[in-house]
MARTORDO-178361 format. One record per residue (C-alpha): residue number from 1; residue in one letter; x, y, z. Coordinates in nm, 4 decimals. Layout:
# MARTORDO-178361
PT     n   res          u          v          w
PT   NUM     A          X          Y          Z
...
END
This chain:
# MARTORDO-178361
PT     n   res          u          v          w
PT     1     X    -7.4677    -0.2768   -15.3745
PT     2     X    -7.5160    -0.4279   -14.9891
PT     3     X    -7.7782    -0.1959   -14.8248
PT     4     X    -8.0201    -0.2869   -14.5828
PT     5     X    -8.3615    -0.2205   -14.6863
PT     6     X    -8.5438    -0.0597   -14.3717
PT     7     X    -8.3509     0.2609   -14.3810
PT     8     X    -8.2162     0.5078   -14.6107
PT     9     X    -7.8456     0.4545   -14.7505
PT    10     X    -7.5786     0.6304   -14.5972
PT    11     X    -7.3115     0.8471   -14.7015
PT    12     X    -6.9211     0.8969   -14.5962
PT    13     X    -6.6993     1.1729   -14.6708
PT    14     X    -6.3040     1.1107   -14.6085
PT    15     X    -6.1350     1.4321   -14.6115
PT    16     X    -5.7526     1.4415   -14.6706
PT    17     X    -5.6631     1.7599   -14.5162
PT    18     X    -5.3321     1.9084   -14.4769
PT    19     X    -5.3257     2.2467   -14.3142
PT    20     X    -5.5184     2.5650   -14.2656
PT    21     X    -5.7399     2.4732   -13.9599
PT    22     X    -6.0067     2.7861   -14.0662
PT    23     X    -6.0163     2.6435   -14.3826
PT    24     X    -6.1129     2.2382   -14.2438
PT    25     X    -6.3968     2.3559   -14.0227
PT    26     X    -6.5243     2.6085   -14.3266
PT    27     X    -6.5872     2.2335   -14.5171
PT    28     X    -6.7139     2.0103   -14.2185
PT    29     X    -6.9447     2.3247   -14.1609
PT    30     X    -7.0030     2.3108   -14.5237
PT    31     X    -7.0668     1.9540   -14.5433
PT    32     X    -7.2719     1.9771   -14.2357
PT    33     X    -7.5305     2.1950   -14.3607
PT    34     X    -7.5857     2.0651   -14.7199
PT    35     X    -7.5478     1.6909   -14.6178
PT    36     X    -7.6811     1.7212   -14.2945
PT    37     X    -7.7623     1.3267   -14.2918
PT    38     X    -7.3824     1.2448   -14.4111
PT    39     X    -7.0953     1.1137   -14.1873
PT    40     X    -6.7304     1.2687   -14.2009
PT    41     X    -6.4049     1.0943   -14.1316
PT    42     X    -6.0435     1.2902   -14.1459
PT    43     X    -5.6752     1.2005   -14.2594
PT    44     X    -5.4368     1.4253   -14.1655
PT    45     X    -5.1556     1.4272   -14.4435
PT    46     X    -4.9771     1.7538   -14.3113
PT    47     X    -4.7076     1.8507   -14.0906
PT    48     X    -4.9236     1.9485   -13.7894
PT    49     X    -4.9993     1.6325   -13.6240
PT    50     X    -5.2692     1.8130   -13.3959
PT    51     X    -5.4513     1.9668   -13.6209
PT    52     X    -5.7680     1.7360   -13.6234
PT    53     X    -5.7549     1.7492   -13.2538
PT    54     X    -6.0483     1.8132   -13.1173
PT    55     X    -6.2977     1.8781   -13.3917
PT    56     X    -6.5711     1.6097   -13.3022
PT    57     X    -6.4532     1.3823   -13.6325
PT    58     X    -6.2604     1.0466   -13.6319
PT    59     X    -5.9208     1.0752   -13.7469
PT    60     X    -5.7389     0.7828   -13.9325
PT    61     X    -5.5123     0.6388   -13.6793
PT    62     X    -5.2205     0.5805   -13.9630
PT    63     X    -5.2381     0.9830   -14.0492
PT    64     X    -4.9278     1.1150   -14.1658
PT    65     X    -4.7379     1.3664   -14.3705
PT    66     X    -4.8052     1.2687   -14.7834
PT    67     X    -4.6371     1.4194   -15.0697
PT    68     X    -4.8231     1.6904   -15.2538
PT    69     X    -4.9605     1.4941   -15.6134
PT    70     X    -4.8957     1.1683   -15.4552
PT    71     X    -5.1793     1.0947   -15.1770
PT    72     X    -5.3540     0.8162   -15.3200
PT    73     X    -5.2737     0.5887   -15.0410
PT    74     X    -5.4916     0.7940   -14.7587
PT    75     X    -5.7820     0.6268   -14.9844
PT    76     X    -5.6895     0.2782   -14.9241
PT    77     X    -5.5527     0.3512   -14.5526
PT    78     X    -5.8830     0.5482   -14.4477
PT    79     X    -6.0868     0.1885   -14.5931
PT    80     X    -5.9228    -0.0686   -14.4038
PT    81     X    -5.9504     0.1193   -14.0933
PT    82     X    -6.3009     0.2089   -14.1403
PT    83     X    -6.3687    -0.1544   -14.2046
PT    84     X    -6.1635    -0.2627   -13.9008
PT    85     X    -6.3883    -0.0648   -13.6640
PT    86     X    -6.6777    -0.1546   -13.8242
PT    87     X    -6.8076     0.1846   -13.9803
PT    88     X    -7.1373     0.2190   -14.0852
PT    89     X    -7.1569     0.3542   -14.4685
PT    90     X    -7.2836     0.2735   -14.8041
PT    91     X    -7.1399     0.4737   -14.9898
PT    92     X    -6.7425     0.6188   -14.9374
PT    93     X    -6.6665     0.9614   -15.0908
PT    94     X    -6.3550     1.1573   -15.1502
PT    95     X    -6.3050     1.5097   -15.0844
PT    96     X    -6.0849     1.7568   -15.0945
PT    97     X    -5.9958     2.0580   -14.8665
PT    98     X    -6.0457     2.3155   -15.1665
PT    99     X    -6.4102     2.1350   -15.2517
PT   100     X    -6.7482     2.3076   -15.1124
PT   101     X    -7.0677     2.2418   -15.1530
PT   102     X    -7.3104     2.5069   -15.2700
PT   103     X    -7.6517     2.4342   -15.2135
PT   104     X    -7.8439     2.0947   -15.0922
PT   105     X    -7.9123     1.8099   -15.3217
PT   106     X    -7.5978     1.6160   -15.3241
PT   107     X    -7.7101     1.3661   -15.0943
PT   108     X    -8.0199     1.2407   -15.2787
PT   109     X    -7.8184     1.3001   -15.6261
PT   110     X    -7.5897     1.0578   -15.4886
PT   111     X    -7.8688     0.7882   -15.4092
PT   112     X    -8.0323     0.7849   -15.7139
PT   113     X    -7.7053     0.7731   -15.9264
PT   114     X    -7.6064     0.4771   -15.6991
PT   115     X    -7.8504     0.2866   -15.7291
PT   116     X    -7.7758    -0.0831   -15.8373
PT   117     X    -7.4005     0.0757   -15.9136
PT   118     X    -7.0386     0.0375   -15.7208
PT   119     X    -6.8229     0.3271   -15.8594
PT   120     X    -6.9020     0.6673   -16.0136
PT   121     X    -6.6243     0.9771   -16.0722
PT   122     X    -6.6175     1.2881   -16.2308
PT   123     X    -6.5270     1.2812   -16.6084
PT   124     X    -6.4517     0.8574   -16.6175
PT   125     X    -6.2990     0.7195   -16.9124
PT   126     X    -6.0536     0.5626   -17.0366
PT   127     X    -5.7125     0.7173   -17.0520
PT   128     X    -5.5700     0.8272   -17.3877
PT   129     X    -5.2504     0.8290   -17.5035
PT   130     X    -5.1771     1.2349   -17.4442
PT   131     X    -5.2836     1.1778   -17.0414
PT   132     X    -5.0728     1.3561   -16.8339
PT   133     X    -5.1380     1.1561   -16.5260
PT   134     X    -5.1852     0.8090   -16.7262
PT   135     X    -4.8296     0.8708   -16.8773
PT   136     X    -4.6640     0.9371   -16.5662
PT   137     X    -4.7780     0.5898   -16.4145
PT   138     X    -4.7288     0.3838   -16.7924
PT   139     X    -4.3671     0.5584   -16.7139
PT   140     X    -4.3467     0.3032   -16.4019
PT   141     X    -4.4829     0.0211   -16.5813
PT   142     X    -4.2378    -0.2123   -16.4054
PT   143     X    -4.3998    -0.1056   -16.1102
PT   144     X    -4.7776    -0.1046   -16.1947
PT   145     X    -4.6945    -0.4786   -16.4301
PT   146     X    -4.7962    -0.7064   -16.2123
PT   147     X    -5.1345    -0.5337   -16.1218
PT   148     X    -5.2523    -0.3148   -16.4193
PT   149     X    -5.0813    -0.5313   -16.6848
PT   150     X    -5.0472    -0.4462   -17.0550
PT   151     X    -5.4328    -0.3740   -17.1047
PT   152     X    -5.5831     0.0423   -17.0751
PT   153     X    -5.5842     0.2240   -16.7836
PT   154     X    -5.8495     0.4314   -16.7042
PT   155     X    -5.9094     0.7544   -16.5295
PT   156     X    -6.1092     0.9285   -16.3055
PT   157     X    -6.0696     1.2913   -16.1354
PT   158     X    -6.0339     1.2233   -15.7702
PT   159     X    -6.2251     1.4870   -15.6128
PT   160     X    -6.5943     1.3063   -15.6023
PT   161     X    -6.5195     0.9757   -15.6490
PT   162     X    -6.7480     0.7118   -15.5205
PT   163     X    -6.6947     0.3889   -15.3694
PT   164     X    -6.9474     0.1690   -15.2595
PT   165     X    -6.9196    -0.0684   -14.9620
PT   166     X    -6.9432    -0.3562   -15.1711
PT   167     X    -6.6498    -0.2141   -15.3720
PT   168     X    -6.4325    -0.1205   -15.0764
PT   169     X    -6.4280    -0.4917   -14.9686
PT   170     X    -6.3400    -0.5735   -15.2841
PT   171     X    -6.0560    -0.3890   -15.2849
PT   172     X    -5.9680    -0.5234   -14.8953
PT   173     X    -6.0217    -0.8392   -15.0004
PT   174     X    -5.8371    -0.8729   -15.2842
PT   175     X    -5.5077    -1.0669   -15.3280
PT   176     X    -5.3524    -0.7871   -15.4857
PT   177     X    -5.4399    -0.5812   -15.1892
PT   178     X    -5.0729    -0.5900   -15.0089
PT   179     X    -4.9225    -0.5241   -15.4000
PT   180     X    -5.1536    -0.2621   -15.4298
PT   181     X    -5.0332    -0.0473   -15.0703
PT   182     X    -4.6572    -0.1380   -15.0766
PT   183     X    -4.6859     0.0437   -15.4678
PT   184     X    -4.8986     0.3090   -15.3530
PT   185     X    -4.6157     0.3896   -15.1048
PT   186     X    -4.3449     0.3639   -15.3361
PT   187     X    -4.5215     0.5370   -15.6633
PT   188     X    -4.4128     0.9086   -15.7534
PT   189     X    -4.6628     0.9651   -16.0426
PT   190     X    -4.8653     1.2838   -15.9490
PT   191     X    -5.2120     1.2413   -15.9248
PT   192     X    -5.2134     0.8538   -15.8988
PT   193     X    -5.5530     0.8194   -15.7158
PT   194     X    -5.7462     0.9311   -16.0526
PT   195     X    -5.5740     0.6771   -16.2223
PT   196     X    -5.5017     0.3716   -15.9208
PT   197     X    -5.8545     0.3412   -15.7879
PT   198     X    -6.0769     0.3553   -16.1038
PT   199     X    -5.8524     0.1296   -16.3026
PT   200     X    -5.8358    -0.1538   -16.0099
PT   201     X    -6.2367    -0.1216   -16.0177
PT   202     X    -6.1921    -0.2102   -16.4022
PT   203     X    -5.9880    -0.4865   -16.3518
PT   204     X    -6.2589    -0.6132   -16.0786
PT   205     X    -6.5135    -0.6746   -16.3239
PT   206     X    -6.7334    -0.3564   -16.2068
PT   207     X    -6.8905    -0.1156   -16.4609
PT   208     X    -6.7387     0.2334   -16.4448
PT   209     X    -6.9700     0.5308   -16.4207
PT   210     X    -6.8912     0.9210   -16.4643
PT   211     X    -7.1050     1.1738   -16.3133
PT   212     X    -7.3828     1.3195   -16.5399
PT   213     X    -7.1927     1.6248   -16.6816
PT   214     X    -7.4504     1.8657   -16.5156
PT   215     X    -7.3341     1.8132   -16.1923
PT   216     X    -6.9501     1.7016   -16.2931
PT   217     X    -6.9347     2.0532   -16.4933
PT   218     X    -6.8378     2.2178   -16.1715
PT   219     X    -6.5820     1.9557   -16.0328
PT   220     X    -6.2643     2.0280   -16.2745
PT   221     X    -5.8453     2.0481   -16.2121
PT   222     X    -5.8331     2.4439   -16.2480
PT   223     X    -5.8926     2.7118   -16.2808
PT   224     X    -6.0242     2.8061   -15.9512
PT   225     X    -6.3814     2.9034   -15.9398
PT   226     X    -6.4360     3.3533   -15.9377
PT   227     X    -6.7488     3.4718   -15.8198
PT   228     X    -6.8889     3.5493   -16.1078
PT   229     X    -6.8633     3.1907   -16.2534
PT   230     X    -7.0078     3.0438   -15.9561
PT   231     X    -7.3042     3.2572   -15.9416
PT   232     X    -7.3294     3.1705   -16.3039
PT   233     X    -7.3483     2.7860   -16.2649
PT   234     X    -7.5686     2.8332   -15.9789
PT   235     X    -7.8319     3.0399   -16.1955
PT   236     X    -7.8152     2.8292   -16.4674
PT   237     X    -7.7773     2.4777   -16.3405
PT   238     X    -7.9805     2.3421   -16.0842
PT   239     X    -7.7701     2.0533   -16.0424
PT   240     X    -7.4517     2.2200   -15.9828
PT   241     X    -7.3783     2.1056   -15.5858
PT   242     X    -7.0572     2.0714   -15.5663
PT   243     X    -6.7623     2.2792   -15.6637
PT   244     X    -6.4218     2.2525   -15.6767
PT   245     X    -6.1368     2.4051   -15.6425
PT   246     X    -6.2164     2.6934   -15.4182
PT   247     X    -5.8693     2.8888   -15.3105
PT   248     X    -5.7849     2.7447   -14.9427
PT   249     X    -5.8571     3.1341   -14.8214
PT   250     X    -6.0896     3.2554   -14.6179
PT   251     X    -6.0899     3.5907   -14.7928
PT   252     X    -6.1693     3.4877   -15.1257
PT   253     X    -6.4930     3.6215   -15.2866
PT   254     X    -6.6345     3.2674   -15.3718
PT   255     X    -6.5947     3.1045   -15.0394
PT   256     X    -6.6966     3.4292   -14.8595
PT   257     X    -6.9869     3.4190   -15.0915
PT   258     X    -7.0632     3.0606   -14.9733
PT   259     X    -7.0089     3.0863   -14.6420
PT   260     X    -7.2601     3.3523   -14.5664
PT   261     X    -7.4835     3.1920   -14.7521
PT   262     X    -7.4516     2.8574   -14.5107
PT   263     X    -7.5021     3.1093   -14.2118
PT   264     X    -7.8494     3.2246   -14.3927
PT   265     X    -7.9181     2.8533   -14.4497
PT   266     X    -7.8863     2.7591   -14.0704
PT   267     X    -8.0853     3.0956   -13.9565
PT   268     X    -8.4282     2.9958   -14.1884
PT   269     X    -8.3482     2.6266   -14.2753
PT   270     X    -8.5020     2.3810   -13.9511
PT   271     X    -8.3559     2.0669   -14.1076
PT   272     X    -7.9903     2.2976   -14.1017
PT   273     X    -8.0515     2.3953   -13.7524
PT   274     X    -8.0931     2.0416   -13.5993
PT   275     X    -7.7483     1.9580   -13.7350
PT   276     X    -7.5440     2.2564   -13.5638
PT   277     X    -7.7345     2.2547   -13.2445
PT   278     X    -7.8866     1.9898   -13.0272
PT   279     X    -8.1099     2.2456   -12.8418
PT   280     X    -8.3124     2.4966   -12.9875
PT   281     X    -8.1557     2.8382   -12.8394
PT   282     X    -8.3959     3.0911   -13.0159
PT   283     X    -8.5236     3.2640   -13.3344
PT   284     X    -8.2689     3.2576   -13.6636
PT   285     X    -8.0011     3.1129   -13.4574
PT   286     X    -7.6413     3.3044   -13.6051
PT   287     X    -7.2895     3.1289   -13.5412
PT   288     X    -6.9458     3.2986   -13.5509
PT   289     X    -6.6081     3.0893   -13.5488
PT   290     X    -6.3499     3.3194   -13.3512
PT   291     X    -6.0773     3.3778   -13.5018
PT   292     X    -5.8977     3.4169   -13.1530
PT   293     X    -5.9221     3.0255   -13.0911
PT   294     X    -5.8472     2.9373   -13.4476
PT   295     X    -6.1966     2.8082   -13.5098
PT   296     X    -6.2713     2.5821   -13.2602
PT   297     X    -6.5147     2.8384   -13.0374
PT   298     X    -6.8520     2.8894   -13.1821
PT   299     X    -7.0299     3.1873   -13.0613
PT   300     X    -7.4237     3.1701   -13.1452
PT   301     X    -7.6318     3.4684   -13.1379
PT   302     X    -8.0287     3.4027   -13.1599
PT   303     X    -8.3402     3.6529   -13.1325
PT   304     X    -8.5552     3.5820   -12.8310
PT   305     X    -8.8955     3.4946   -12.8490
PT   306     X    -9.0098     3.8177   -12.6677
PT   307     X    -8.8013     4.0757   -12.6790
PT   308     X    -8.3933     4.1293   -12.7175
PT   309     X    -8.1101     3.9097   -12.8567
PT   310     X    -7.9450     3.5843   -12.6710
PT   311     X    -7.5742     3.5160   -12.6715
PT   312     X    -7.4136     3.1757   -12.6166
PT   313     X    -7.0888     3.0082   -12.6475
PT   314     X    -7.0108     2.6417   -12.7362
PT   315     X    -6.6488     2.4652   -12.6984
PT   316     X    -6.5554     2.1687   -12.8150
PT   317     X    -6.3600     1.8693   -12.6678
PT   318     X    -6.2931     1.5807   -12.7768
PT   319     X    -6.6165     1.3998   -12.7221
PT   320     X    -6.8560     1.6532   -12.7231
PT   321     X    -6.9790     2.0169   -12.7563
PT   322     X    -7.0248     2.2556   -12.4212
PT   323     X    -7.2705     2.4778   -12.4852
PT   324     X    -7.2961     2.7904   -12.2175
PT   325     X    -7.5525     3.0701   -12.2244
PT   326     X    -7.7840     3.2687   -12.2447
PT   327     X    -7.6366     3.6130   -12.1606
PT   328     X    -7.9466     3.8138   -12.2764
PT   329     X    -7.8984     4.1625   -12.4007
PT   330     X    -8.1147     4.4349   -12.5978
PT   331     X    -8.5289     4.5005   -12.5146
PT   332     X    -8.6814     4.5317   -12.8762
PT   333     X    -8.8617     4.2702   -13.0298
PT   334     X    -8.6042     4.1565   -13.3012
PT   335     X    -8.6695     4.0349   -13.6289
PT   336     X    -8.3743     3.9740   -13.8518
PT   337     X    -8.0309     4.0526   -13.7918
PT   338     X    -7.6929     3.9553   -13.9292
PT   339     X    -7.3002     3.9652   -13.7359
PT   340     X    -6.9386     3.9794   -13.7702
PT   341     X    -6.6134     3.9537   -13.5893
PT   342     X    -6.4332     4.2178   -13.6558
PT   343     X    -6.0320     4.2702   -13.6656
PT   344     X    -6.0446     4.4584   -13.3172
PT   345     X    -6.1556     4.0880   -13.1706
PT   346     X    -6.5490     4.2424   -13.1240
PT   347     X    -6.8501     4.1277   -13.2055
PT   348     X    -7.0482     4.3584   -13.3704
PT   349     X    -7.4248     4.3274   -13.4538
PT   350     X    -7.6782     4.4886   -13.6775
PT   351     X    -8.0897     4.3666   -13.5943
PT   352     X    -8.3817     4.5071   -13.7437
PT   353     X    -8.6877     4.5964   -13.5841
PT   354     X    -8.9451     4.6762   -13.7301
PT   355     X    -8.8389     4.8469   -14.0433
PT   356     X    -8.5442     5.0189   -13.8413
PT   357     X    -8.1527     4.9270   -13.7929
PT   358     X    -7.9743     4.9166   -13.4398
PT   359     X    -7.6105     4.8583   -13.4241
PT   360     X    -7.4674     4.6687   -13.1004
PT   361     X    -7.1621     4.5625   -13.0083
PT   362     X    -6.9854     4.3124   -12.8246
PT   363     X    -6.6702     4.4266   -12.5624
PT   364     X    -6.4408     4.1756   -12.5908
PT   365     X    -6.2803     4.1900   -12.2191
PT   366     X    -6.6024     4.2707   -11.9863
PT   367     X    -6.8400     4.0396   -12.2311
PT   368     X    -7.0660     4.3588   -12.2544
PT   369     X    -7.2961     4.4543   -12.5160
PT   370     X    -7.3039     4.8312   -12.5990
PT   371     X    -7.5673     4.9982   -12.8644
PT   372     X    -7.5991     5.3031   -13.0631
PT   373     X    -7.9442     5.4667   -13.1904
PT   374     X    -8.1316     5.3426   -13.5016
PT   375     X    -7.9064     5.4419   -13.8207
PT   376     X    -8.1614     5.3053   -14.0797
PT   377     X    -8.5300     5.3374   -14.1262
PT   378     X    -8.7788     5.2073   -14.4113
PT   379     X    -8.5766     4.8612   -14.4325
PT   380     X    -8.7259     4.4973   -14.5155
PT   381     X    -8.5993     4.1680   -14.4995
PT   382     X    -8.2340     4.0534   -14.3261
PT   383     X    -7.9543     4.3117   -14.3322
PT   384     X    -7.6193     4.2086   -14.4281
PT   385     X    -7.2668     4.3132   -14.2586
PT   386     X    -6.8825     4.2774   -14.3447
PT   387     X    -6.5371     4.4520   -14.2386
PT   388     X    -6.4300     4.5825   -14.6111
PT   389     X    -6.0304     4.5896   -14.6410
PT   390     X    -6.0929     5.0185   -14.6068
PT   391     X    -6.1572     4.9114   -14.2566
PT   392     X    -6.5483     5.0322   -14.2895
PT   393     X    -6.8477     4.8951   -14.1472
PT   394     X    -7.0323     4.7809   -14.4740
PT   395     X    -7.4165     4.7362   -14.4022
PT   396     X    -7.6656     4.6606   -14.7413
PT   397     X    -8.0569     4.5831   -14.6582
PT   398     X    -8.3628     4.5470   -14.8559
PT   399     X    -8.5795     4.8587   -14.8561
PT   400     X    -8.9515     4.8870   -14.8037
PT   401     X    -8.9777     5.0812   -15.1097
PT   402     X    -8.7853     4.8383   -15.3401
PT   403     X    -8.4047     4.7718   -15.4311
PT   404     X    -8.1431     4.7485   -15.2047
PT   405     X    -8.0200     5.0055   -14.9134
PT   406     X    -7.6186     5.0673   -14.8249
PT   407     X    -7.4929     5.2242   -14.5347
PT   408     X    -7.1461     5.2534   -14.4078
PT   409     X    -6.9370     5.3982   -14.0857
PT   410     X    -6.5922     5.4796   -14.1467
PT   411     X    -6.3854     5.3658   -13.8331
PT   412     X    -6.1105     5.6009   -13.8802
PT   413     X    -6.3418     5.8850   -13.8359
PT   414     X    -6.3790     6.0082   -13.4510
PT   415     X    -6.7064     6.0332   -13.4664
PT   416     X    -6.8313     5.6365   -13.6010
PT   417     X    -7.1149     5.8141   -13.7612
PT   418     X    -7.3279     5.5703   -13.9898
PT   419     X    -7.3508     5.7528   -14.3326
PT   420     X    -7.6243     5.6681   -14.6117
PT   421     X    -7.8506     5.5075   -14.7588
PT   422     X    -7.7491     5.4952   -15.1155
PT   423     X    -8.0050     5.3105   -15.2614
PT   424     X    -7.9718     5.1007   -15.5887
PT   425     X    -8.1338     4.8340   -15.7438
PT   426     X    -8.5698     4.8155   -15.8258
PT   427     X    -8.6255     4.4355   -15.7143
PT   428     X    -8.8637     4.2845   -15.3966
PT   429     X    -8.5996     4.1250   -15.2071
PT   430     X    -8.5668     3.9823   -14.9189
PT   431     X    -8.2491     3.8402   -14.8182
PT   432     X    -7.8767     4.0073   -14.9710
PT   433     X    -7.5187     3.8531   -14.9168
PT   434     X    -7.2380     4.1569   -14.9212
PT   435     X    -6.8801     4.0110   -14.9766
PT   436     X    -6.5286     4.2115   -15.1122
PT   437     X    -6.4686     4.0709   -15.4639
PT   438     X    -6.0822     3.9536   -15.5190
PT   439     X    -6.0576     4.3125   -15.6708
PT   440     X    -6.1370     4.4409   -15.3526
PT   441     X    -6.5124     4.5390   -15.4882
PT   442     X    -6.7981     4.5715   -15.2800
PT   443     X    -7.0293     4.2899   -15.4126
PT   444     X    -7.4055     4.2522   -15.3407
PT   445     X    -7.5532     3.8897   -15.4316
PT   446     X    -7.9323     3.8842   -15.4382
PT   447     X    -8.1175     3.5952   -15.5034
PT   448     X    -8.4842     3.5961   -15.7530
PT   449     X    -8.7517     3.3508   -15.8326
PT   450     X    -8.5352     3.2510   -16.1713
PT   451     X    -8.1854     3.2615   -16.0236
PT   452     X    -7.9102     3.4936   -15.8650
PT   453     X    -7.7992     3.8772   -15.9574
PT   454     X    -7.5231     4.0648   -15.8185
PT   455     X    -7.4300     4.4194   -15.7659
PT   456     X    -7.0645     4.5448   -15.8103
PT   457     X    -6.9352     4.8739   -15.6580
PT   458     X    -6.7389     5.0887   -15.8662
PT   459     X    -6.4619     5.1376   -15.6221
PT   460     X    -6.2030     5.3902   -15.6479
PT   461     X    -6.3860     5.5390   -15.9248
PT   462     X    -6.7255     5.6572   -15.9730
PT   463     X    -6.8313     5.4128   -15.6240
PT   464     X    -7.1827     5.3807   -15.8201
PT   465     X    -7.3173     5.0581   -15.7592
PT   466     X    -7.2963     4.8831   -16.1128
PT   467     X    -7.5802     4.6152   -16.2067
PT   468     X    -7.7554     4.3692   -16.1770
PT   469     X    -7.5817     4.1074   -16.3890
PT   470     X    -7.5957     3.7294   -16.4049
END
């Protein structure tokens, strides 16, 4: 492996992404706070040739529309370009779209697993006769011949595969380089690149690794991952950091589940901070990506060091990231708080001071905040917030006296009154993620000194809160 000595190795991520902008920058903000010290470059293989515009990423200059099943050659496009510009990486990883990480680790997993080593994927081996994927490219052996031969192929699921830079000029290098894109290009067997790229490495002379199963367990084909599963792997499995697929919508319960927990991450986590902001703008620092601009605004929201809450904005261009503010609003000393955009276009916000909750709210046209009296009292710890599909203001906090706290204002109502608490749960917590469950189930996720519980509401039914499981 070529690495210089004085500093650490360094990590690239090539994304192939297609479409769903909301669903790109839920990754690279993904990526960006669990591999803070990683690198990301795009290749846009969809219809919409602007949608990497403007993200703050390199784009592959040869981007263009691939068939679904048969993207293998965004791989060996995104390598010579990075090598023609000189990119500095050590290691070059493959990602999907439908991939997120789920807690930190990754990066050093990957250094020690590298070590003295050129190529590691998830599951490696050799392909067997009943391969789906192997069978559809030994059905163009007149095509593959004069590279892959008569000997095995071998396989390798894409999603995670790692290439070292050593490796990647191998494969630039090559003779069989030019025979290797013009079949790429012409090739219709589905899924090539888990076949393509680890067998080539074979025929290099290079050991093939696979990922210890610990941390490949969560990398698989399908089925996608629930809720329930995730949480599962998480409790159980300390090295489960990556996990794929995750359903390319924003509303599913696993990537809600995921991305809150990124947002609590970047409001306690220093090292998390540093890599979404350049400037320190205040206490647990908050972001929101409006929906309004597809993604691309950032609103933060930070607690001031004295007293009241500071709102900023930050746009970005193609170079960099504008960052305007503070507009300073509110005159209690805040110590936790949590925020949403909500389907009106607002942004509403619920601090805690003290051991009280105060609900403010941002008007979308004059940019002013507005605030209603405390609707909590005897609360601990960071509160939590979501829109549920009912169109109610969902609010869960930890409670002084132990378990959890739920409150709720029903916007059809005249009145916005906040109703509760209805207390459940008998735990010392201190932190709570509240997402809607694909059954449309309000779902608490609390997380203990031996793992994570959840809370399901009974919705519909008896709307007890059911719990804790695993």
């Amino acid at each position: 492996m070529e690495q210089a000595t004085n500093r650490p190795a360094k990590i690239c991520f090539a994304l192939l992404v297609h479409n769903k902008l909301s669903v790109v920058l839920d990754l690279l903000d993904n990526i960006r706070c669990y591999c803070p010290n990683s690198s990301v470059v795009l290749y846009n293989g969809g219809d919409d040739s602007k949608l990497c515009n403007n993200l703050g990423y390199p784009v592959c200059p040869s981007s263009r529309k691939l068939n679904y099943g048969v993207t293998a050659i965004y791989m060996l496009e995104t390598m010579r370009w990075l090598e023609k510009i000189e990119y500095d990486y050590d290691y070059l990883i493959n990602l999907d779209s439908d991939a997120l990480f789920v807690r930190e680790g990754y990066e050093n997993f990957i250094m020690e697993q590298m070590k003295n080593k050129e190529y590691m994927g998830v599951n490696t081996k050799s392909a067997q006769k009943d391969s789906f994927i192997a069978n559809q490219v030994r059905e163009e052996y007149e095509l593959w011949k004069s590279i892959f031969g008569k000997y095995s192929l071998y396989e390798s699921f894409n999603v995670g595969q790692v290439f070292s830079r050593r490796l990647v000029r191998r494969f630039l290098k090559s003779s069989r380089y030019d025979d290797l894109k013009s079949k790429l290009k012409k090739t219709r067997a589905f899924g090539i690149d888990e076949v393509a790229y680890v067998t080539m490495t074979e025929r290099f002379g290079y050991k093939l690794n696979a990922y210890p199963k610990s941390v490949g367990n969560s990398i698989r084909y399908r089925p996608y991952f629930p809720l329930d599963e995730t949480l599962g792997q998480l409790h159980r499995n300390k090295a489960c950091y990556l996990l794929h697929p995750v359903p390319r919508d924003m509303g599913d319960e696993t990537r809600a589940f995921v991305r809150s927990a990124i947002k609590q991450q970047i409001q306690y986590n220093a090292d998390a901070q540093q890599s979404f902001l350049d400037n320190f703008i205040g206490d647990v620092p908050f972001f929101i990506r409006r929906k309004k601009s597809t993604g691309k605004t950032v609103e933060w929201l930070s607690a001031s060091l004295d007293k009241g809450m500071s709102y900023w904005r930050s746009i970005q261009s193609s170079d960099k990231k504008h960052l305007y503010g503070p507009y300073t609003f509110g005159s209690d000393k805040v110590e936790a708080f949590t925020a949403i955009e909500t389907h009106y276009g607002n942004i509403e916000l619920i601090y805690r001071t003290k051991n009280k909750l105060i609900h403010y709210w941002r008007d979308n046209e004059s940019g002013e905040w507005f605030n209603s009296p405390a609707f909590a009292d005897g609360v601990i710890g960071t509160p939590v917030m979501i829109e549920s599909s009912h169109g109610n203001f969902e609010v869960l906090a930890p409670l002084k006296k132990g378990g959890l706290g739920h409150w709720w204002r029903n916007n059809h109502h005249s009145d916005l009154r906040w109703t509760g608490p209805v207390a459940f749960g008998s735990g010392s917590y201190n932190e709570v993620i509240l997402v809607e469950n694909n059954s449309n189930q309000l779902t608490a996720i609390v997380k203990t000194d031996d793992g994570y519980r959840y809370f399901v509401r009974d919705d519909g039914h008896s709307w007890d809160w059911l719990g804790p499981y695993i």
